[in-house]
Steps between C-alpha positions, in 0.01 A plus 500: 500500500750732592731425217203574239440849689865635451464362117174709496674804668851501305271500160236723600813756632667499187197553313465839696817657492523434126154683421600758742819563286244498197336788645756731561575491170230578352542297204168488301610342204591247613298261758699175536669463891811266493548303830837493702636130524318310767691185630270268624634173670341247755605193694300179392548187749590238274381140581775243638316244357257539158332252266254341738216583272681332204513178654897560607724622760759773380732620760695810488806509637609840533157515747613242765689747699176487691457161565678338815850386486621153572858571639539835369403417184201517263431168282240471218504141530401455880190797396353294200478203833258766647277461233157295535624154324851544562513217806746610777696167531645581821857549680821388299285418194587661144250366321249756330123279474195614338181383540618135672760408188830419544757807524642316156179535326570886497749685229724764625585697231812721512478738168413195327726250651394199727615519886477193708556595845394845539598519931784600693611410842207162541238755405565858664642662168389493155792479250374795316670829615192770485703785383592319205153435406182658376205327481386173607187335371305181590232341320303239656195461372497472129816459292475590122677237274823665483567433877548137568700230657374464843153453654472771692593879520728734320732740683653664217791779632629814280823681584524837483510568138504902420804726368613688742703884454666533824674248734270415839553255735303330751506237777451405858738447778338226785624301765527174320541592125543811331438543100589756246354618157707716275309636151771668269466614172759420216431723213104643401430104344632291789429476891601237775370418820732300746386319831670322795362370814706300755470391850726551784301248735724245524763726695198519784383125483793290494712704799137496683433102447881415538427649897210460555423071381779234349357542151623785315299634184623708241233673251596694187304678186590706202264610170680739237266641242627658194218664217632677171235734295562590159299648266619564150232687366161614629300161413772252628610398824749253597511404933763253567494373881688266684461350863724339708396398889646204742453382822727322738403333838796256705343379843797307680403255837774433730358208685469344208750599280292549192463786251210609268526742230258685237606664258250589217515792226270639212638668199308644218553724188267622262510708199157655378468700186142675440410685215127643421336426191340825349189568650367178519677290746887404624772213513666408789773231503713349779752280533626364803699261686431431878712211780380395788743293752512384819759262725441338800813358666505268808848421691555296804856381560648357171145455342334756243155482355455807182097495388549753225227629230544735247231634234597734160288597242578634160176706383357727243126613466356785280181678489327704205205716667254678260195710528192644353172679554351238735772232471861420699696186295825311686638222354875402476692155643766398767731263582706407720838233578487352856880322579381310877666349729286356775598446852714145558717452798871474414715379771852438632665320783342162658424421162446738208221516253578667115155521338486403089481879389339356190184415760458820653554777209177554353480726179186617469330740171213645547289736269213701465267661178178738668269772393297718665245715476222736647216668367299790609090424376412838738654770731340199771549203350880315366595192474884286487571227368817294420666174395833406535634137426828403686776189545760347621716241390827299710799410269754291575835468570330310807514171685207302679635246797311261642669354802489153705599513821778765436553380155420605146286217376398712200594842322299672210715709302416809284741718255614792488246701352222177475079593585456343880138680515297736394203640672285820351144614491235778428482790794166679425402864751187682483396773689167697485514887654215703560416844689192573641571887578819679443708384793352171530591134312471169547705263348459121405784275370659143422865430408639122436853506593785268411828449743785332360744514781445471878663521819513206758519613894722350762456745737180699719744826562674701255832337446543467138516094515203512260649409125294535175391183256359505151278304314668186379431103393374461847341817581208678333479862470269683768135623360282747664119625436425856647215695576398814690261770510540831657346835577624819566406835567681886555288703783513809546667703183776149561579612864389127583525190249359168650539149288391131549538244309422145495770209352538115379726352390548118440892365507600153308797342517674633807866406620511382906845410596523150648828520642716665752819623492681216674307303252702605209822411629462138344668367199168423368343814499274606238326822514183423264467212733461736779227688383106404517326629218109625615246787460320755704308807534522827632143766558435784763401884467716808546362873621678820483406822623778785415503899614715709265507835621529692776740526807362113545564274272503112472336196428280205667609146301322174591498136331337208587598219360538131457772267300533130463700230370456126440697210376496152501739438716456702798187561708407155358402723180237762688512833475782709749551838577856671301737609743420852386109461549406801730148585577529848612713742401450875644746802439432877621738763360428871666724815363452816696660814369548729805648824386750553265793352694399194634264206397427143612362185408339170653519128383271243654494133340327184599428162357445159542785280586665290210447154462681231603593120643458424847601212726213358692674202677807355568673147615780349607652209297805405689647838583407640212235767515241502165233766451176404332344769312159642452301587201740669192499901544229439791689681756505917523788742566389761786342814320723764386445852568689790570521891513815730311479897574717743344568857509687749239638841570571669192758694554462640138254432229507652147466384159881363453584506861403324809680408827293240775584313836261260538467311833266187473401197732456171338245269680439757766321306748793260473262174396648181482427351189640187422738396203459147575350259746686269744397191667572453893436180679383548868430281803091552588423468855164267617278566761694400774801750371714201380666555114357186336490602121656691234308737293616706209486863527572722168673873513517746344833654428575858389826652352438862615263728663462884507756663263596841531693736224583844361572608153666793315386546119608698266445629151685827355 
């Protein structure tokens, strides 16, 4: 109101001194009055998030400033896990779940290229530096054709990609890891942006646990980013990126003289080249290639066990976009090289084990064609539809053992270069749109999904034991039928903007490991016979009420939801709940702007405990204690919930400067939430106070509790 009054005045003032000038001169021939320059400008809050209408979540990055800090820092990653559908898993867990799939049915897209563990530090860090970046979107309710390859969502990340005319820099200084961003031009054509985070919080921990307990631990992460624009002439751009981040963890026992290490890294380059086409539409096309690794080393005396994985992948995918009066086109094709190496246990010592590496490379092609296309009948009414048919095909050079008690009794051979399988199939996505007033719509749509690689799970935390498979002789590619339906509305001129939205979606051929860790330490190991092949299904509803302006701001995000699994071979073949199956899933996010100087923000998240195996009974059979377990998945983790607050003082805020100290309080009423459960085995007293049985007690046990931290960031 106020603003639209000093408009009015400003205006109306100019208008009078200029016919008062008019006047003293006298000028009768002439009756035109020329205005003095007015210079009008106003503040407009922008949204953090945007897109909810559209059916999509679009987060701006240079907005999260206002959002609470994990640490001293602000991650885009952990804020798309406050969204309704977005399952928090839970302490020490990196996986990222949406609507009850499997963290590797979703596709995390860096500027095109594939990344396949996207967490830091068992799940407190993203690997994604946010200064580096610009925008991250996620779609997860329809996916046109030319987004495929998993069952699930799409996160798809863009680096900062502008030209930039004066060097700026930018980072944040925190009391476990501090990051920088430098943006430097190189001529009026070419810009780069450069990135480094690294953690200094193994020079707390290990000193701390050498005093404090007999097992040491040693924790240590890097991520480098590095993002070249060039742009030859006005219609082409050229954005090569490249990513490199790594994690080390080395836990040492004394009583037991044993030492485990971790040690995983991702690396990923990209090149995209976009170019628009006239008036009518654009081409984009990327190339990329993307590694994923990971070792885990076990030493006790003169014995060493390695489990290492590794994935790369050798890609390309372009897309032709065209438009015209009531008509968007997309059609184009990708494909992409996967060189896997699945997890087998080499060892060395007692007695050593050298696995065939002809039986564990797998070299896997897979390709896509897809068009796409949506059409407007009325300003009300639209329509999408697409079809994309994909495939996937093993080649050799590759060996199949079968083994006798520790001996090859058989071996299948393939060539170099010779057809093992081939697997492929029609994708089909429609998706009806229609808007009853002007800031309503509701949104209906079905998308069959293909998934030609998958990742098998060893472990309930976030160590990155969990090692990806692909479809091969002896494992079919996963399938997936989706539906949903959703409404949403903007209230009040888009102050408020509430959505729901109701899902299905029905899950074949889904990998459960059979096998433990210790299990693959065995001469006769053979991953595909380690893994059950079954189905399942996943439904529930998601709400969403969101303020956008206003000192407060925030959002309300709740699920509920339900996800199962069978196979023939566990749960004598019935129906089980998925170790990620959560049935309620709340999250509360409050920004207040106080004055100019200082602001602060709330976090509150709850859900259901994961899913997971419990014992029910145990016996003796000589001295040997043996648990007997209940139903698969039919125990519950204790609830999770928690509260972060965080406060900024700016000390300066303008367009290419800010300075802010941030002081923040994760899990503030310092809840214990468990990483894992523990089974104790207690005496239980009888009536007359004598211990006459044992009973089996489980607890809960938690890494941390209330963590406190302050910030400095920076941008000039």
């Amino acid at each position: 109101m106020y603003q639209k009054i000093t408009i009015f005045l400003l205006v109306a003032l100019n208008c009078f001194s200029s016919f008062s000038q008019s006047v003293e001169k006298k000028d009768t021939t002439d009756t035109r009055h020329t205005l003095k320059e007015v210079e009008i400008t106003a503040w407009q809050q922008r949204k953090i998030l945007s897109g909810l209408l559209s059916g999509k979540i679009k987060l701006n990055v240079a907005e999260l400033n206002t959002l609470p800090r994990f640490l001293g820092e602000t991650d885009a990653l952990r804020t798309m896990k406050l969204m309704p559908g977005v399952l928090t898993t839970g302490e020490l867990n990196s996986g990222f779940y949406v609507r009850g799939s499997e963290s590797s049915h979703n596709q995390i897209l860096l500027n095109g290229a594939p990344i396949y563990n996207a967490m830091h530090m068992l799940g407190f860090f993203s690997v994604f530096n946010s200064g580096h970046m610009n925008t991250f979107t996620l779609y997860k309710s329809h996916l046109d054709a030319s987004k495929g390859g998993r069952l699930s969502a799409t996160l798809d990340m863009q680096t900062r990609d502008t030209l930039v005319s004066k060097p700026t820099v930018s980072g944040n200084i925190g009391i476990i890891a501090s990051q920088a961003t430098v943006a430097l031009p190189l001529g009026k054509k070419v810009s780069v942006y450069l990135s480094g985070r690294k953690t200094y919080l193994g020079l707390l921990v290990k000193p701390l646990t050498t005093k404090m307990t007999d097992t040491p631990v040693d924790y240590d992460f890097e991520d480098y980013n590095a993002t070249f624009v060039f742009q030859p002439s006005e219609k082409d751009k050229v954005t090569a990126n490249f990513y490199y981040g790594s994690d080390y963890l080395d836990i040492e026992t004394g009583i037991y003289q044993t030492e485990g290490r971790i040690k995983w890294s991702n690396i990923a380059a990209s090149i995209l080249w976009n170019r628009p086409l006239g008036r009518i539409g654009e081409m984009t096309h990327t190339f990329y290639i993307t590694r994923y690794k990971n070792r885990l080393s076990i030493s006790q005396n003169q014995f060493t066990a390695w489990l290492p994985s590794e994935i790369t992948d050798y890609g390309y995918k372009n897309i032709f976009s065209f438009r015209e009066e009531k008509f968007l086109g997309t059609y184009g094709l990708e494909y992409v090289y996967h060189h896997m190496y699945p997890q087998i246990v080499e060892t060395q010592g007692a007695y050593t084990i050298h696995t065939d590496p002809d039986s564990r490379l797998y070299r896997i092609h897979e390709g896509a064609l897809f068009i796409n296309g949506k059409y407007f009948f009325s300003p009300r009414l639209s329509a999408e539809a697409g079809l994309r048919y994909s495939g996937t095909a093993q080649f050799g050079k590759f060996n199949y053992h079968t083994y006798r008690q520790g001996e090859i009794i058989n071996t299948q051979t393939y060539g170099k270069g010779e057809l093992i399988k081939f697997y492929g199939g029609f994708e089909p996505r429609i998706a009806l749109y229609f808007l009853p007033g002007s800031n309503q719509r509701i949104s209906l749509s079905y998308n069959l999904t293909r998934q030609y690689i998958g990742q098998v799970s060893s472990s309930s935390i976030g160590f990155p034991t969990d090692f990806w498979m692909p479809a091969s002789r002896n494992i079919p590619p996963q399938r997936a039928h989706s539906f949903s339906a959703g409404y949403s509305i903007a209230l009040d001129q888009d102050n408020y903007e509430f959505s729901s939205e109701l899902y299905y979606k029905r899950l074949h051929n889904q990998m459960e490991s059979a096998g433990a860790l210790i299990d693959m330490i065995s001469q006769q190991y053979i991953i595909e016979d380690k893994i059950y092949i079954g189905g399942g299904y996943n439904y529930g509803m998601e709400l969403m009420l969101r303020k956008n302006r206003g000192r407060l701001t925030g959002w309300i995000g709740y699920a509920l939801g339900w996800a199962y699994r069978h196979t023939a071979q566990i749960n004598d073949g019935k129906p089980y709940p998925a170790k990620q199956d959560r049935r309620h899933d709340l999250s509360i996010v409050a920004n207040y702007r106080i004055n100019r100087r200082w602001d602060c923000s709330a976090v509150f998240v709850y859900a259901t405990g994961n899913a997971l195996t419990m014992p029910e009974s145990m016996y003796l059979v000589g001295e040997n204690a043996v648990c007997e377990y209940g139903p698969h998945n039919g125990g519950r983790m204790p609830a999770y919930h928690r509260l972060d607050l965080s406060a900024n003082y700016w000390i300066s805020k303008k367009k290419n400067t800010e300075q802010v100290i941030n002081i923040s309080l994760y899990n503030a009423y310092n809840r214990n939430n468990p990483a894992y459960l523990a089974v104790d085995i207690i005496q239980d007293k009888d009536k007359n106070g004598k211990k006459d049985q044992l009973i089996i007690r489980k607890r809960g046990k938690s890494i941390y509790g209330i963590i406190p931290s302050i910030s400095y960031s920076f941008k000039f």
